[in-house]
C-alpha positions, -999 to +999 in steps of 0.1 A: -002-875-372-030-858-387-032-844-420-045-812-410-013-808-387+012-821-413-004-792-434+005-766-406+039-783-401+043-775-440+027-743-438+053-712-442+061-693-408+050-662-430+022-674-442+008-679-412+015-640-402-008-631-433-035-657-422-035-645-388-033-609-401-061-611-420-082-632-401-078-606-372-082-575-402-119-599-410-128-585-376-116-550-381-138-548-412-168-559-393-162-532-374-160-505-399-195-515-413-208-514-385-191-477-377-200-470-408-237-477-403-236-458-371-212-429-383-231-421-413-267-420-395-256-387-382-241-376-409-273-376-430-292-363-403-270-331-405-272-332-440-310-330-440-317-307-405-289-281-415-298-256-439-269-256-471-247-230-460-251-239-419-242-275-432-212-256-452-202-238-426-203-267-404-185-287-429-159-261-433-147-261-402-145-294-394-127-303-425-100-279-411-101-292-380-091-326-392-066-314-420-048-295-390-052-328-370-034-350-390-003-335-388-002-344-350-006-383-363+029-382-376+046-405-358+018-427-359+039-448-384+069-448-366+055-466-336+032-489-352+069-502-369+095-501-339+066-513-310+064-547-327+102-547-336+115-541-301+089-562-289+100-591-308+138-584-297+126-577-260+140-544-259+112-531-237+134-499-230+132-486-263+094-500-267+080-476-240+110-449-256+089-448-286+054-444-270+070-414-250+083-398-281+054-402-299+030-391-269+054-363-261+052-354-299+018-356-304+010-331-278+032-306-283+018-306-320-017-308-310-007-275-283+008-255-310-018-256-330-044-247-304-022-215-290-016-204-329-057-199-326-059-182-291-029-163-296-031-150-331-069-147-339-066-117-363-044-138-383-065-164-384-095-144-392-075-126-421-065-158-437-098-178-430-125-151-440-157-170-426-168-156-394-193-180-382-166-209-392-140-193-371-159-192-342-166-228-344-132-235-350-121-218-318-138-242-300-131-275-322-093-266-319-091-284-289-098-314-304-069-317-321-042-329-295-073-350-280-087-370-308-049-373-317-040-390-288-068-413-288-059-425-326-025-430-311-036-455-282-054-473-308-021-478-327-008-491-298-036-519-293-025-528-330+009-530-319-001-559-296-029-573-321-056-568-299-081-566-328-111-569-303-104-538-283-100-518-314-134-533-321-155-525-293-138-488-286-133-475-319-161-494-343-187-490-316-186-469-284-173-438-300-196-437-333-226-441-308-217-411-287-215-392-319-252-404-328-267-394-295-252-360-296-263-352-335-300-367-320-299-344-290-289-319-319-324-322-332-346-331-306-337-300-287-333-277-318-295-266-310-273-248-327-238-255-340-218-242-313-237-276-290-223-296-318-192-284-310-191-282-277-207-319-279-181-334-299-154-321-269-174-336-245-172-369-259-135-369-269-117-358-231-135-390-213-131-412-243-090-406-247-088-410-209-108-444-214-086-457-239-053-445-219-065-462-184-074-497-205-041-497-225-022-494-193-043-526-181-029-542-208+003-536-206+003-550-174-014-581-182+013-587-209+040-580-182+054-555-201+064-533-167+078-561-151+101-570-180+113-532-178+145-536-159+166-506-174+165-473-183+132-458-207+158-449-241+138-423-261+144-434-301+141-398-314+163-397-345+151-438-354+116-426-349+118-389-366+141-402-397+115-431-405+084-407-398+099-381-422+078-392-452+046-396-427+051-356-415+062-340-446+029-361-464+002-351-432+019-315-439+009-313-475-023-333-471-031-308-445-024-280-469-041-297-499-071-303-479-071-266-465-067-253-500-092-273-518-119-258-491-101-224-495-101-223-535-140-234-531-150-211-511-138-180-531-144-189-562-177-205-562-187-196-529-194-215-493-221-236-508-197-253-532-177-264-506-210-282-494-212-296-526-175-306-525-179-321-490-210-337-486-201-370-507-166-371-492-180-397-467-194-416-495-160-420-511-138-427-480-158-457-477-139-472-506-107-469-480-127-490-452-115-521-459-082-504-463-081-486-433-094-516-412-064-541-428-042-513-422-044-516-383-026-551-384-007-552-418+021-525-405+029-544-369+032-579-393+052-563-423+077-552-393+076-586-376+087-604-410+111-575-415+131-581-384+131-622-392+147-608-431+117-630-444+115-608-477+091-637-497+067-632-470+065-600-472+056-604-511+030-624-500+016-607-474+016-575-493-002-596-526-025-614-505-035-583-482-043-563-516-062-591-533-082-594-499-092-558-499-094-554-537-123-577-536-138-566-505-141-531-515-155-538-549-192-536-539-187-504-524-168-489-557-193-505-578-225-485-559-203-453-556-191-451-590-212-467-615-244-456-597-231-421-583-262-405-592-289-424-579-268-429-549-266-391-541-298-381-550-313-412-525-294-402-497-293-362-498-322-353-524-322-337-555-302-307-545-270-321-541-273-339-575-242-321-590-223-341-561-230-373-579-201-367-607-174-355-578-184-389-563-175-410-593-143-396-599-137-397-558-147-432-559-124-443-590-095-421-569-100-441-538-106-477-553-075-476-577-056-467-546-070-495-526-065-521-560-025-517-555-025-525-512+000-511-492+020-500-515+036-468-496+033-482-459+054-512-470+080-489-488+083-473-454+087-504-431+115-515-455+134-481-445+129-464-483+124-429-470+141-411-491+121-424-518+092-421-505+099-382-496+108-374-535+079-395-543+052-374-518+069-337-530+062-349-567+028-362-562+021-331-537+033-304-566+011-319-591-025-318-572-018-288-562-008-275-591-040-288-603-063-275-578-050-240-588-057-246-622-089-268-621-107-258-590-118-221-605-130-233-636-147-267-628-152-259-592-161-292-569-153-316-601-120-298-608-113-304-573-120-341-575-104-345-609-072-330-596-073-348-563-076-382-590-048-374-610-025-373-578-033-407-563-028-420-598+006-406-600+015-414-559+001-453-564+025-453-602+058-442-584+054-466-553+046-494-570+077-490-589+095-479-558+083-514-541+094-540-566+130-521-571+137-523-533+121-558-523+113-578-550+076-575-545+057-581-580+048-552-598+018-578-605+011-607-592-004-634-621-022-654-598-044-624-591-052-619-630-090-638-629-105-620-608-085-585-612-106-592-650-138-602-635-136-573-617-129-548-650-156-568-667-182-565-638-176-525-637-184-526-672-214-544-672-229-525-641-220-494-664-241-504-689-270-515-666-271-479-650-281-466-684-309-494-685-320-488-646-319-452-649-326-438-611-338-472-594-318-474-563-331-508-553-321-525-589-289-512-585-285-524-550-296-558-567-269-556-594-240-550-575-246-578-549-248-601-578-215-589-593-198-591-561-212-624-557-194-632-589-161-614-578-158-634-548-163-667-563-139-657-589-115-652-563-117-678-537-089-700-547-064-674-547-075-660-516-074-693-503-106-683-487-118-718-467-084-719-452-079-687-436-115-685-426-126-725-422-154-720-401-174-709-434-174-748-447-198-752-425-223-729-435-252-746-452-256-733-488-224-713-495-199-737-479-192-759-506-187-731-530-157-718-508-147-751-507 
């Protein structure tokens, strides 16, 4: 016998999971650069064709748009944890009970919302105040139950690990449409109402795409064949673990509305340009988050349902120390070289954005340091907890956007939103380790959690040496996260989860 397959004899059944997890998460990251390089193209374009206040305006209502949306994702948790349980029991009855519900669900959501506008448009108008914002958002409403529903089918490709559809549909064919139509934006000299009637056009073919090829699926996985009894519809399993997930998309939704609310009168609609146009530039700090997250909530479940409560210990360490590290370039460019950054990408008027950037980015990377900390509480069944933890967390930003948001404006806004994620990532952490023994830290991790400290630091001071050189901080930060990555390739046990680097020519002895 080999001594590569007495290794795998050797090898934990859950460490495996994580192996496979991540190596499938590798490709899902791939795939958020490259949405990210296509996503953003026409987001700068708008940035730089749109006047301020039409880019405001448009800004405006689109941020609504998808504050109101996420509250139709709330079972979006709930399915991505009982599909792979009742999966791995064969209990296909309840599988396709919980894509009902949450279909069902997610509709009737996504329908309220969209007669609440038709019906009631004084109201709306009353509470709103921005006339050419409304208007948009009369038409954009429909994209609420439709984009929803697509995000849902994705979940369900998750469900089944089929990390290369999610690649393909939701890193590539979608961002492209979106390019073309801000391109035919230009070329044609449209207004916003083609953007918006654009961005419909795209979604209502896309979300029938995505339906008609997860059907395929299923069938190839003989998932209708197995389905020899009665559909049984999981509300009250699915509702009771979804709890934190709709009362958290119900305050996000109103924290995001108010932020843009407060904004707008008390500084104006131009401040909540200024707010808005660096948000992009901080969710990227959540990419690698966002693309681990597709695969880590299906795997967490499977170890669940085998009671394998070390592995989940380790997959949760080993998922965070993976995404700690691959995030750290983009933290380092958005924080310690905010202003540079800005100014390079949206021009010297927007350079007030650079400092709601930094604190953005700190927000996003310290909540992307501590993993999946709150999805993990979640597929353990701690929901109460993590309802008292979302109300406190929820009562403090918004207590601070109140207070902050008036006086400091787009800063205050950021500052407040900081302070929240701080105080959400401090009560699940300890949350985590009281119900499943999971390490409040893990010592392994400790090198290159420091090289990383130390690396902020020095690309701190370098800032103030470099002053507004874009390229030499570019330079900087690859060389840190250079550093970062070496630091760290032992515990990540790097060569063995992806071997195929050994053979690169000059880097694969280092990974070695």
């Amino acid at each position: 016998m080999s001594a590569v397959a007495q290794i795998e004899i050797a090898e934990p059944s859950s460490h495996k999971a994580t192996r496979s997890q991540i190596r499938g998460s590798g490709l899902l990251v791939m795939g958020y650069v490259l949405e990210l390089a296509i996503n953003f193209l026409p987001h700068l374009l708008l940035v730089r064709y749109l006047t301020t206040a039409s880019y405001g305006t448009w800004a405006y209502a689109i941020s609504l748009i998808t504050a109101f949306q996420t509250f139709t994702l709330c079972l979006n948790d709930g399915l991505q944890r009982f599909v792979p349980i009742y999966h791995e029991q064969r209990d296909y009855g309840r599988l396709f009970g919980c894509i009902v519900v949450a279909f069902g669900t997610t509709v009737a959501i996504g329908c309220a919302f969209i007669s609440a506008f038709y019906f009631a448009p004084h109201a709306v108008a009353k509470v709103l105040q921005e006339k050419q914002a409304i208007n948009l958002l009369l038409l954009l409403v429909v994209l609420i139950p439709v984009e929803a529903v697509e995000v849902m089918l994705m979940r369900l490709f998750a469900c089944f690990h089929k990390a290369r559809q999610i690649f393909y549909l939701q890193h590539v064919a979608t961002p492209m449409c979106r390019l073309i139509l801000v391109l035919l934006l230009i070329v044609w000299s449209k207004d916003l109402k083609f953007l918006a009637l654009g961005r419909i056009a795209i979604a209502i073919p896309t979300t029938i795409l995505y339906g008609w090829m997860l059907v395929r699926l299923m069938r190839q996985e003989g998932l209708f064949r197995d389905l020899r009894h009665r559909i049984v519809l999981p509300f009250r399993q699915m509702f009771y673990f979804s709890s934190p997930m709709i009362l958290s998309t119900a305050l996000s939704m109103l924290e995001n509305a108010l932020i843009v609310l407060l904004l707008q009168r008390s500084h104006g609609i131009t401040a909540v340009a200024f707010y808005r146009v660096v948000l992009p530039l901080a969710a990227i700090n959540n990419m690698v988050m966002n693309a681990f997250s597709w695969l880590y909530v299906p795997s967490a479940a499977r170890l669940l349902a085998r009671n394998d409560y070390s592995g989940i210990n380790h997959l949760y360490w080993r998922t965070a120390g993976w995404i700690c590290v691959l995030t750290f370039p983009i933290f380092a460019i958005t924080f310690c070289f905010a202003g540079p950054f800005t100014t390079f990408l949206y021009g010297s008027r927007y350079a007030q954005s650079a400092m709601v950037l930094a604190v953005l980015a700190i927000a996003n990377y310290s909540n992307v340091a501590l993993g999946f900390n709150g999805v993990t509480l979640k597929v353990l069944g701690k929901i109460k907890y993590v309802l008292a933890a979302n109300l406190t967390t929820s009562t403090v930003k918004i207590s601070l956007f109140f207070l902050l948001i008036p006086w400091l404006g787009p800063i205050g806004a950021a500052l407040a939103f900081a302070t929240g994620v701080l105080v959400y990532n401090l009560l699940m952490q300890l949350g985590l380790h009281s119900a499943a023994r999971v390490q409040l830290f893990e010592k392994e991790y400790l090198s290159f959690f420091l090289m990383i400290a130390f690396s902020t630091c020095c690309l701190l001071s370098i800032r103030l040496l470099t002053g507004n050189n874009i390229y030499l901080a570019g330079t900087f930060t690859l060389l840190a996260s250079w550093m970062v990555l070496i630091t760290a390739r032992k515990q990540l046990k790097i060569a063995e989860t992806f071997p195929e680097m050994r053979r690169l020519p000059l880097v694969g002895h280092l990974f070695a």
